[in-house]
N, C-alpha and C positions, 0 to 999 in steps of 0.2 A: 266632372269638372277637374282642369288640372291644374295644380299649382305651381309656381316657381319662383324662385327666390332668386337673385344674383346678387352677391356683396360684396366688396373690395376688403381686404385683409390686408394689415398691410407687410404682413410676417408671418409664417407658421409656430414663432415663438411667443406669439402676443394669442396667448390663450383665452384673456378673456373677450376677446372682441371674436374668437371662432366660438365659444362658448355659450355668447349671447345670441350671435348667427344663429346657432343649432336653437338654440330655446327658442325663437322666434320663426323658425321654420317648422319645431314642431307645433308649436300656437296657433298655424296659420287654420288648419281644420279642427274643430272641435271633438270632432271623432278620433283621434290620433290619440290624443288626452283621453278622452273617455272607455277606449281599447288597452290605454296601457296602465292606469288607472284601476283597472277593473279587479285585480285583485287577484284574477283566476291563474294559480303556479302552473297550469298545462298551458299557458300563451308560449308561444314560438315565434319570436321577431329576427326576420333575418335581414342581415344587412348586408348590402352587396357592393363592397366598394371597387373601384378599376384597378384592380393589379394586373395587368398586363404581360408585365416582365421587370427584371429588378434594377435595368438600365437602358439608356440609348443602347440601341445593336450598335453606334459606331463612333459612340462617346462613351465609355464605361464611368466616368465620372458624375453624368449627367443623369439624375433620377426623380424629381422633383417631377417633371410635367410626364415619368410613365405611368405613375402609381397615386391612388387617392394617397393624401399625404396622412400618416399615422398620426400626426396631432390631430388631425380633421377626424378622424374615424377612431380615436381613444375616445374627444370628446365626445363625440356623439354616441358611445357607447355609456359613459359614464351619466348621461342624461338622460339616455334610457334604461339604464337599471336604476339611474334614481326617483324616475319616475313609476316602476315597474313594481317595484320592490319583492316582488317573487316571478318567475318566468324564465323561462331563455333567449338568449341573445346569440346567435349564429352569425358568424359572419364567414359569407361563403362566396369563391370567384375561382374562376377557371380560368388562368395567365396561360398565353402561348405556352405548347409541348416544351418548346425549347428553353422556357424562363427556367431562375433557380429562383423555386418558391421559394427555400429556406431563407436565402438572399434578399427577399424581396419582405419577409416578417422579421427579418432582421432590422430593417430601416428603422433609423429613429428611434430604436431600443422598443421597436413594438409590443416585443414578445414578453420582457420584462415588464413594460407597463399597463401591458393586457392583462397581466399575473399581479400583479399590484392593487388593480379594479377590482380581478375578479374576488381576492381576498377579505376586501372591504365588502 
């Protein structure tokens, strides 16, 4: 069975309406909850958002529709280690040869706010 969600957001600033999204997408199967839930610290959840590259090839300003956006993929981190409460959380993606990853975990002050979760 496959699931999907589609929501309108209406900002990547308005955190709690991407917040409640991720809760309600994780709700949608009760196995998701009952997997992350379980207590056991050897779980390995990875998450694979679309980094691609870390801008238009011919708009370098333009990065919003290359990459899942870091608020999107902070929260949904931060709801899964709160739900998780011991395990790992992996987030793994393979951007064009030519992308600059660095560039691309830079967005958004990802790096910074991934180091923030992970502390908490």
């Amino acid at each position: 069975m496959s699931l999907v969600v589609v929501r309108a957001v209406s900002s990547y600033e308005d955190g709690e309406a991407i917040r409640l999204f991720v809760r309600q997408a994780l709700a949608l199967d009760p196995g998701i909850e009952a997997l992350l839930r379980s207590g056991d610290p050897s779980r390995l959840i990875v998450v694979k958002p679309n980094w691609v590259q870390e801008a238009h090839q011919h708009k370098p300003d333009v990065w919003e529709p290359m990459i899942t956006h870091p608020s999107v993929l902070l929260i949904l981190v931060e709801e899964l280690a709160e739900m998780m409460q011991r395990g790992t959380i992996s987030i793994c993606d393979a951007p064009h040869g030519y992308a600059l990853f660095d560039a691309i975990v830079r967005r958004g002050g990802f790096r910074e706010r991934l180091k923030e979760i992970a502390d908490r």
